[in-house]
mmCIF file of the N, C-alpha and C atoms, coordinates in Angstrom:
data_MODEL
# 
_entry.id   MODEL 
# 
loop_
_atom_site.group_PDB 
_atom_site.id 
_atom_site.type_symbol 
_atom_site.label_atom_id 
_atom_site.label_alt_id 
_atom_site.label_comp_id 
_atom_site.label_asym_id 
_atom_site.label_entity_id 
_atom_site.label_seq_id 
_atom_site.pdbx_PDB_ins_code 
_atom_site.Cartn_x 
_atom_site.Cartn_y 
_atom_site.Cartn_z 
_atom_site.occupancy 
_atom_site.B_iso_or_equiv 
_atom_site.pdbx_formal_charge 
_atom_site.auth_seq_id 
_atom_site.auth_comp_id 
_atom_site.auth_asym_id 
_atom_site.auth_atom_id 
_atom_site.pdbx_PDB_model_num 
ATOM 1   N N  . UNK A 1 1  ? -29.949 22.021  -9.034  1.00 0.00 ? 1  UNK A N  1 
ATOM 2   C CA . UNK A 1 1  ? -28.513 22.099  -8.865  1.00 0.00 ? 1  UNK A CA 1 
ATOM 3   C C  . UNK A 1 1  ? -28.093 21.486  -7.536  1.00 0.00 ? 1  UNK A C  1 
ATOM 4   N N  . UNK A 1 2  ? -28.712 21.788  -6.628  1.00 0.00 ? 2  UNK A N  1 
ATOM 5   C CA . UNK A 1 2  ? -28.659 20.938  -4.789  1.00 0.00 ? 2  UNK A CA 1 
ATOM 6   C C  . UNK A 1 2  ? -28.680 19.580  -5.265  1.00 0.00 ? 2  UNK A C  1 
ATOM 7   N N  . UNK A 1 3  ? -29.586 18.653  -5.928  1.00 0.00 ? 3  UNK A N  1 
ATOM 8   C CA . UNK A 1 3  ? -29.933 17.718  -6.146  1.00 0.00 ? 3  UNK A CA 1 
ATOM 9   C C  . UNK A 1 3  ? -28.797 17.028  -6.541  1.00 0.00 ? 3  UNK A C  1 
ATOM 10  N N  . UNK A 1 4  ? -27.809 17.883  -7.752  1.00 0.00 ? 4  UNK A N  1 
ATOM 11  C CA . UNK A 1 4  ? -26.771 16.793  -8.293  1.00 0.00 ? 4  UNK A CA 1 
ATOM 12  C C  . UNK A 1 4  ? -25.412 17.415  -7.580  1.00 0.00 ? 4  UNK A C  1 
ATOM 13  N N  . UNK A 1 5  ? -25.813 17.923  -6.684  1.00 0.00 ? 5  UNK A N  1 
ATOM 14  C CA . UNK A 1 5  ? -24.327 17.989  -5.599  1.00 0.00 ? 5  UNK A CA 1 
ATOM 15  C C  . UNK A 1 5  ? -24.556 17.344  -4.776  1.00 0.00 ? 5  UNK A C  1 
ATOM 16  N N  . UNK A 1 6  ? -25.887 17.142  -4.029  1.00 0.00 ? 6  UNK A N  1 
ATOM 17  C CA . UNK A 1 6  ? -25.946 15.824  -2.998  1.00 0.00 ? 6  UNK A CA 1 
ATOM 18  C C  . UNK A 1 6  ? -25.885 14.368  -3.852  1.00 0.00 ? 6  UNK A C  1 
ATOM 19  N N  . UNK A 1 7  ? -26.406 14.052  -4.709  1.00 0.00 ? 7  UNK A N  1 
ATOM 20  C CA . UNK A 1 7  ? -26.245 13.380  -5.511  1.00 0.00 ? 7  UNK A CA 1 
ATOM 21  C C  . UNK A 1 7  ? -24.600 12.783  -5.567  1.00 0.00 ? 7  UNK A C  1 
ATOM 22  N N  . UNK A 1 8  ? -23.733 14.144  -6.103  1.00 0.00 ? 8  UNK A N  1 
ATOM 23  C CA . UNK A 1 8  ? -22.483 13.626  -6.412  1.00 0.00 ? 8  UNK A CA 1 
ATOM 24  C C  . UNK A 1 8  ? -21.671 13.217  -4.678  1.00 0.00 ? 8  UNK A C  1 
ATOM 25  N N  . UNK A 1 9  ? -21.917 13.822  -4.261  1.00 0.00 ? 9  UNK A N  1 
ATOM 26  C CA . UNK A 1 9  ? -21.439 13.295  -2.658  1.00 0.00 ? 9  UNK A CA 1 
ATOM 27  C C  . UNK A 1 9  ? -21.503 12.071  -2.038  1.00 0.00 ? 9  UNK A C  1 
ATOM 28  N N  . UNK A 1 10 ? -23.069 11.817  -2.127  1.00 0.00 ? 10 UNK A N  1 
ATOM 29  C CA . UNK A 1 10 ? -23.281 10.719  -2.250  1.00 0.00 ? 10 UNK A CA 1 
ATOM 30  C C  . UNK A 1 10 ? -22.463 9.441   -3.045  1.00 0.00 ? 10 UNK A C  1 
ATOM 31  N N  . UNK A 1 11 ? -22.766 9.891   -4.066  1.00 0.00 ? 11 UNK A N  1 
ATOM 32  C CA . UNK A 1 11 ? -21.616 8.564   -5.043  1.00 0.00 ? 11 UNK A CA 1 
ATOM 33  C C  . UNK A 1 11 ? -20.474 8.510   -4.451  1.00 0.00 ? 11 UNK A C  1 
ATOM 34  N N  . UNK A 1 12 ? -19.614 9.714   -4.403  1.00 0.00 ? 12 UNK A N  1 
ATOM 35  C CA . UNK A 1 12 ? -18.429 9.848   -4.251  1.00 0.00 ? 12 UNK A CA 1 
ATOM 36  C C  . UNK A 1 12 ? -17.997 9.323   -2.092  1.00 0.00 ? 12 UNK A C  1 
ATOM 37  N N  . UNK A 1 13 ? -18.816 9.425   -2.359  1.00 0.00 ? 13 UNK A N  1 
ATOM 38  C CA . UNK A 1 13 ? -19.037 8.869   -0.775  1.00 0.00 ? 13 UNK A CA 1 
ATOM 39  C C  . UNK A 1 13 ? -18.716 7.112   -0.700  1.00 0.00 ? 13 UNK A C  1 
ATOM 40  N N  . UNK A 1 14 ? -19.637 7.093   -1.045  1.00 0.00 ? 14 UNK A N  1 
ATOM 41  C CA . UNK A 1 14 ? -19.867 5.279   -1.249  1.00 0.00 ? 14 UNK A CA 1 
ATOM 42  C C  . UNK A 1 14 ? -18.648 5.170   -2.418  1.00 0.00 ? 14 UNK A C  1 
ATOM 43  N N  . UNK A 1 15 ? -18.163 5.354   -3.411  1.00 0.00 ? 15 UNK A N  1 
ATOM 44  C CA . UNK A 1 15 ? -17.056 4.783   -3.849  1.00 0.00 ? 15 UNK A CA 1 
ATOM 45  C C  . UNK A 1 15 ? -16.088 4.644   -3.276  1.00 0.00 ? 15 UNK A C  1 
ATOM 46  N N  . UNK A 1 16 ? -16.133 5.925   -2.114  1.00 0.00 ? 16 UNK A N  1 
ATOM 47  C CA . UNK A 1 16 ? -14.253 5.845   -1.196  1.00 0.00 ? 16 UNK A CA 1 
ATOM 48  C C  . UNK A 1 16 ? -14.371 4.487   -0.451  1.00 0.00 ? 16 UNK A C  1 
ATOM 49  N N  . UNK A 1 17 ? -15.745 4.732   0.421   1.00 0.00 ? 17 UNK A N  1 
ATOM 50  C CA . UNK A 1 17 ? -16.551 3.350   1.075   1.00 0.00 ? 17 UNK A CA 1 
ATOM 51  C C  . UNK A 1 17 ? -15.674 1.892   0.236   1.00 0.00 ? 17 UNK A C  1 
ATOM 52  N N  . UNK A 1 18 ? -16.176 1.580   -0.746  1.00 0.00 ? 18 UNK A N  1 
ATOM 53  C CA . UNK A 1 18 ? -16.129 0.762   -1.486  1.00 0.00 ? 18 UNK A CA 1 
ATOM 54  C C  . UNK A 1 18 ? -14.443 -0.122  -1.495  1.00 0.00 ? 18 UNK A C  1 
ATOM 55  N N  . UNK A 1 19 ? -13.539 1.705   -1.598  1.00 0.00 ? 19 UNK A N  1 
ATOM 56  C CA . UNK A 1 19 ? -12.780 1.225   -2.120  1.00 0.00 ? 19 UNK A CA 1 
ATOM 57  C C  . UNK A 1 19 ? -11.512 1.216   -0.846  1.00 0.00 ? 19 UNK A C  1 
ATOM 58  N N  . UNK A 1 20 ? -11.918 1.706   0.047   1.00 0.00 ? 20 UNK A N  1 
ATOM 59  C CA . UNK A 1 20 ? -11.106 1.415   1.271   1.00 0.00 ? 20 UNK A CA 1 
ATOM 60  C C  . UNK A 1 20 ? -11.956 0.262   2.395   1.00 0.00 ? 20 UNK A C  1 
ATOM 61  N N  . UNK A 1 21 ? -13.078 -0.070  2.347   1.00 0.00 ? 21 UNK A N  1 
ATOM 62  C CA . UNK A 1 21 ? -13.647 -1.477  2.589   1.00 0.00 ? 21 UNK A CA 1 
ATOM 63  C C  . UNK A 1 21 ? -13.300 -3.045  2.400   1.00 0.00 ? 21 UNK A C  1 
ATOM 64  N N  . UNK A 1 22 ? -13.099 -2.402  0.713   1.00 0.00 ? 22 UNK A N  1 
ATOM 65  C CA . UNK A 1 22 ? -13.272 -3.671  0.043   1.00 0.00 ? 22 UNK A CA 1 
ATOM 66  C C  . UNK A 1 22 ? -11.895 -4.862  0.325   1.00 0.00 ? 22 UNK A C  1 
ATOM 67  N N  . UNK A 1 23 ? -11.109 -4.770  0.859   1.00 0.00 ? 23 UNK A N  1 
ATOM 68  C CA . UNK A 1 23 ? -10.426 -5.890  1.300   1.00 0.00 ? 23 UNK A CA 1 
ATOM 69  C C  . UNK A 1 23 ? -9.006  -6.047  0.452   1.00 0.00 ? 23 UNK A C  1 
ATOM 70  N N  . UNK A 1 24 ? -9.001  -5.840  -0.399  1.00 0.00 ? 24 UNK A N  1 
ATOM 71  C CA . UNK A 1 24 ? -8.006  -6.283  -1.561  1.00 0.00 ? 24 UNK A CA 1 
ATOM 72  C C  . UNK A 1 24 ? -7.277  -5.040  -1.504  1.00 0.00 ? 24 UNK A C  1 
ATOM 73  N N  . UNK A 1 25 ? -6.189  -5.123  -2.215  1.00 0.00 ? 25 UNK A N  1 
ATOM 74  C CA . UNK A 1 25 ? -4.863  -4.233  -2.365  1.00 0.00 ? 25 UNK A CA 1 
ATOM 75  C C  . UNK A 1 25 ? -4.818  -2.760  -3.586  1.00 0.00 ? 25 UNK A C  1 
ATOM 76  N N  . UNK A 1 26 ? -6.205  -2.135  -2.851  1.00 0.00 ? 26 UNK A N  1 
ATOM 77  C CA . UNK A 1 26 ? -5.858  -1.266  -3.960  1.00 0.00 ? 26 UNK A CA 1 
ATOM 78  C C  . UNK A 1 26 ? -5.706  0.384   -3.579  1.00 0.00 ? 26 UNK A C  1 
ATOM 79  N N  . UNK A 1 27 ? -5.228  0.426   -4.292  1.00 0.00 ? 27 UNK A N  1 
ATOM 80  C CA . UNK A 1 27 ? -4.429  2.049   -3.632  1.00 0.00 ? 27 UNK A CA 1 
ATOM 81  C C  . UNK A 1 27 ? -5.505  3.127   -5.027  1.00 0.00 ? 27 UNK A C  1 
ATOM 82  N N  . UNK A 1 28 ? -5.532  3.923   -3.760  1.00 0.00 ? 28 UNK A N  1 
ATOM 83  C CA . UNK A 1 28 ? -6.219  5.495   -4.167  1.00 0.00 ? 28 UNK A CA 1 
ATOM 84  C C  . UNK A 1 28 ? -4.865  6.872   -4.511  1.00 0.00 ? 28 UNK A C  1 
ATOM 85  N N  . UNK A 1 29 ? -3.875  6.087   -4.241  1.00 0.00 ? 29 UNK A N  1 
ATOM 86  C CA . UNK A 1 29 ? -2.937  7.420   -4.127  1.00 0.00 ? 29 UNK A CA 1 
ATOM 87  C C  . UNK A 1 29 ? -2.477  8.072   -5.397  1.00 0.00 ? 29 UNK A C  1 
ATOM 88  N N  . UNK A 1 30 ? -2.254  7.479   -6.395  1.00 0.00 ? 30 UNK A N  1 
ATOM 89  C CA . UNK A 1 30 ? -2.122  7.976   -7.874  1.00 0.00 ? 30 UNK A CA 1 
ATOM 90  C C  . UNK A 1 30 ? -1.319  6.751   -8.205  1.00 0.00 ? 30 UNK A C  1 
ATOM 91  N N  . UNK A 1 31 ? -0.549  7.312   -9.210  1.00 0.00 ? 31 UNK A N  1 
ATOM 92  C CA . UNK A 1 31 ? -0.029  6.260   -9.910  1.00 0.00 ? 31 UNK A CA 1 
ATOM 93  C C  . UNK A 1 31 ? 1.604   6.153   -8.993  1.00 0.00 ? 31 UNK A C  1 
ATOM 94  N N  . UNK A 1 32 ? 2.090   4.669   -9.003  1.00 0.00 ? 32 UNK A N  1 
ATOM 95  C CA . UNK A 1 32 ? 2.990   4.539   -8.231  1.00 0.00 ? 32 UNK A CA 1 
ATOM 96  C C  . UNK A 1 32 ? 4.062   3.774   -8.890  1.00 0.00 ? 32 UNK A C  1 
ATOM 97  N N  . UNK A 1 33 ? 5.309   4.493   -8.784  1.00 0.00 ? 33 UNK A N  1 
ATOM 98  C CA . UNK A 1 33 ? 6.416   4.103   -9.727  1.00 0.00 ? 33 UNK A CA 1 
ATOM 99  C C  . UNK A 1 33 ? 7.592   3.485   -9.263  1.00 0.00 ? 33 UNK A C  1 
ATOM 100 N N  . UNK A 1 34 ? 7.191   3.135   -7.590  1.00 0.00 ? 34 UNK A N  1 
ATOM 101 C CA . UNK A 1 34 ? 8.778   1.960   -7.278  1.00 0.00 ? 34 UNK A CA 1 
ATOM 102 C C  . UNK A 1 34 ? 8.814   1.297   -7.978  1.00 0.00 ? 34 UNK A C  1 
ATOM 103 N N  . UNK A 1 35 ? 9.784   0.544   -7.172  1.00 0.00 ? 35 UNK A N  1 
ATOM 104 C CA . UNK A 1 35 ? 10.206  -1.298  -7.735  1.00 0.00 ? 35 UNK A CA 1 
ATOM 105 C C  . UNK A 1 35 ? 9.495   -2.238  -7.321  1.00 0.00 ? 35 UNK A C  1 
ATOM 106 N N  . UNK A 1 36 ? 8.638   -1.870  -6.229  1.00 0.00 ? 36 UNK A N  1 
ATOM 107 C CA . UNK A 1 36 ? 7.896   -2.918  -5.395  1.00 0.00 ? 36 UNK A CA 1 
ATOM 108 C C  . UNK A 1 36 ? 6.305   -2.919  -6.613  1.00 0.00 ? 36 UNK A C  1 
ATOM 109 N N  . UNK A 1 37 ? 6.168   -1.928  -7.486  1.00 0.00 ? 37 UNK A N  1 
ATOM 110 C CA . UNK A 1 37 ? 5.168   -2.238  -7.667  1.00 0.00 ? 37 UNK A CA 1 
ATOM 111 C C  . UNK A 1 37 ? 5.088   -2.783  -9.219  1.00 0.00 ? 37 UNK A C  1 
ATOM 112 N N  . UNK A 1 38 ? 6.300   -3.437  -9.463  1.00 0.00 ? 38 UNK A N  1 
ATOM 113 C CA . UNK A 1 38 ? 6.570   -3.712  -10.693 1.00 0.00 ? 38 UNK A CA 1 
ATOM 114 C C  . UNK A 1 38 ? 7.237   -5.438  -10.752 1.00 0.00 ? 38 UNK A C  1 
ATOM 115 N N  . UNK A 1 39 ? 6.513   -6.120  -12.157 1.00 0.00 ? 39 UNK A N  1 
ATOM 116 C CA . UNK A 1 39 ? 6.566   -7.540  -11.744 1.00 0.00 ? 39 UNK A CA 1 
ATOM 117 C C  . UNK A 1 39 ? 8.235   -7.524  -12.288 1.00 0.00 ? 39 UNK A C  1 
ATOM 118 N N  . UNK A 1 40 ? 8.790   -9.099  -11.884 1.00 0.00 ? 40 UNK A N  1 
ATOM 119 C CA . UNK A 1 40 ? 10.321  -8.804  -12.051 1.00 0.00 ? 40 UNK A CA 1 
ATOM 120 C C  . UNK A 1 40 ? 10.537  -8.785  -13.160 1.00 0.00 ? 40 UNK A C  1 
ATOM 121 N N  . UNK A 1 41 ? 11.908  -8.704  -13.992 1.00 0.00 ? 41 UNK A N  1 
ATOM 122 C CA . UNK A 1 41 ? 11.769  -8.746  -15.360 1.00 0.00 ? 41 UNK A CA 1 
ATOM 123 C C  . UNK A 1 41 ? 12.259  -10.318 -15.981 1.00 0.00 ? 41 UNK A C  1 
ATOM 124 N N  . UNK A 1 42 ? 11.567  -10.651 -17.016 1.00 0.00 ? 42 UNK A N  1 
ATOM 125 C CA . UNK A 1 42 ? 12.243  -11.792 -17.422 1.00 0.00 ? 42 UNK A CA 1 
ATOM 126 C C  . UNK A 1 42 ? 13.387  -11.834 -17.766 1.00 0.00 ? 42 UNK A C  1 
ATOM 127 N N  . UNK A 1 43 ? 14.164  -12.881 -17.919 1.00 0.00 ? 43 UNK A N  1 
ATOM 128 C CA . UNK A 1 43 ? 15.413  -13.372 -18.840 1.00 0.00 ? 43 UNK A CA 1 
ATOM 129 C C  . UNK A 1 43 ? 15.580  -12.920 -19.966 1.00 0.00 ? 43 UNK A C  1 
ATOM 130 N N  . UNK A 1 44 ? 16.885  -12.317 -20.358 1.00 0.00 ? 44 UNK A N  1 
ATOM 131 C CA . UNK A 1 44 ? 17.328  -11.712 -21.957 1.00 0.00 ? 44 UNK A CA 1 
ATOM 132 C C  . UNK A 1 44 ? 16.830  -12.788 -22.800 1.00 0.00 ? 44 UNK A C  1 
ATOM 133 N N  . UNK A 1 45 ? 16.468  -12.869 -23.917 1.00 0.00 ? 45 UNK A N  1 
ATOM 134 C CA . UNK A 1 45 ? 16.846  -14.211 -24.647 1.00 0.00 ? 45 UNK A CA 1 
ATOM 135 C C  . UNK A 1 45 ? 17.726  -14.109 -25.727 1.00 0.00 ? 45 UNK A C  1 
ATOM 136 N N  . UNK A 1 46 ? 18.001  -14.702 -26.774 1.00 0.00 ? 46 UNK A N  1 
ATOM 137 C CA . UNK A 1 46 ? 18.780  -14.772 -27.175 1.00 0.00 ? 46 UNK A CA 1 
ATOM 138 C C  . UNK A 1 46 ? 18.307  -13.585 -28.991 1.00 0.00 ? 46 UNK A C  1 
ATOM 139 N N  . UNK A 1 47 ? 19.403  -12.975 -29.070 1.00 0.00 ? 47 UNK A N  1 
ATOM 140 C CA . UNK A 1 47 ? 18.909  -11.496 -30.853 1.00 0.00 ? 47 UNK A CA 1 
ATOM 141 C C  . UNK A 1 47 ? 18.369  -12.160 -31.244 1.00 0.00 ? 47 UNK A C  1 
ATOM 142 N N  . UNK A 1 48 ? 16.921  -11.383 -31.482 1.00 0.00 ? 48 UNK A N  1 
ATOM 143 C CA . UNK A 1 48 ? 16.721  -11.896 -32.790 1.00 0.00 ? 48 UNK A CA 1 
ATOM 144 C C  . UNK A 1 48 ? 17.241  -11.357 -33.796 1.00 0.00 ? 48 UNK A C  1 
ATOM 145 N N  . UNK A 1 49 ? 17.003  -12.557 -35.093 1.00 0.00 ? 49 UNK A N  1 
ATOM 146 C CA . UNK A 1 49 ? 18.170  -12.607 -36.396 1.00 0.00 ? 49 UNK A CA 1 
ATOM 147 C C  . UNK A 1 49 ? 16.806  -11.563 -37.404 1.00 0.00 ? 49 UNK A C  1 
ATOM 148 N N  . UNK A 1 50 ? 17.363  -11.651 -38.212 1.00 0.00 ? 50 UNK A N  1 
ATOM 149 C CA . UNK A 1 50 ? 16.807  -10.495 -39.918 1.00 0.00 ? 50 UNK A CA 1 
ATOM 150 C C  . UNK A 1 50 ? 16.910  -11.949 -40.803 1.00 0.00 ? 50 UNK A C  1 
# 
């Protein structure tokens, strides 16, 4: 039981590592619902017909 709690620490260790290291834009915080994180929207186009 020691084994897979150091174990999981370990992993969980090196993934935070990983993921606050690694250079690129990625967020740990949950899910994020501005405007900034959303691409713009396209152009209406025109009804479609039936």
């Amino acid at each position: 039981m020691v084994k897979i709690l150091i174990a999981f620490v370990v992993v969980a260790g090196a993934a935070l590592y990983l993921l606050t290291k690694g250079g690129s834009d990625v967020s740990i915080a949950g899910e994020s619902h501005s405007v900034e994180s959303h691409a713009p929207a396209a152009p209406a186009s025109a009804p479609a017909e039936k």
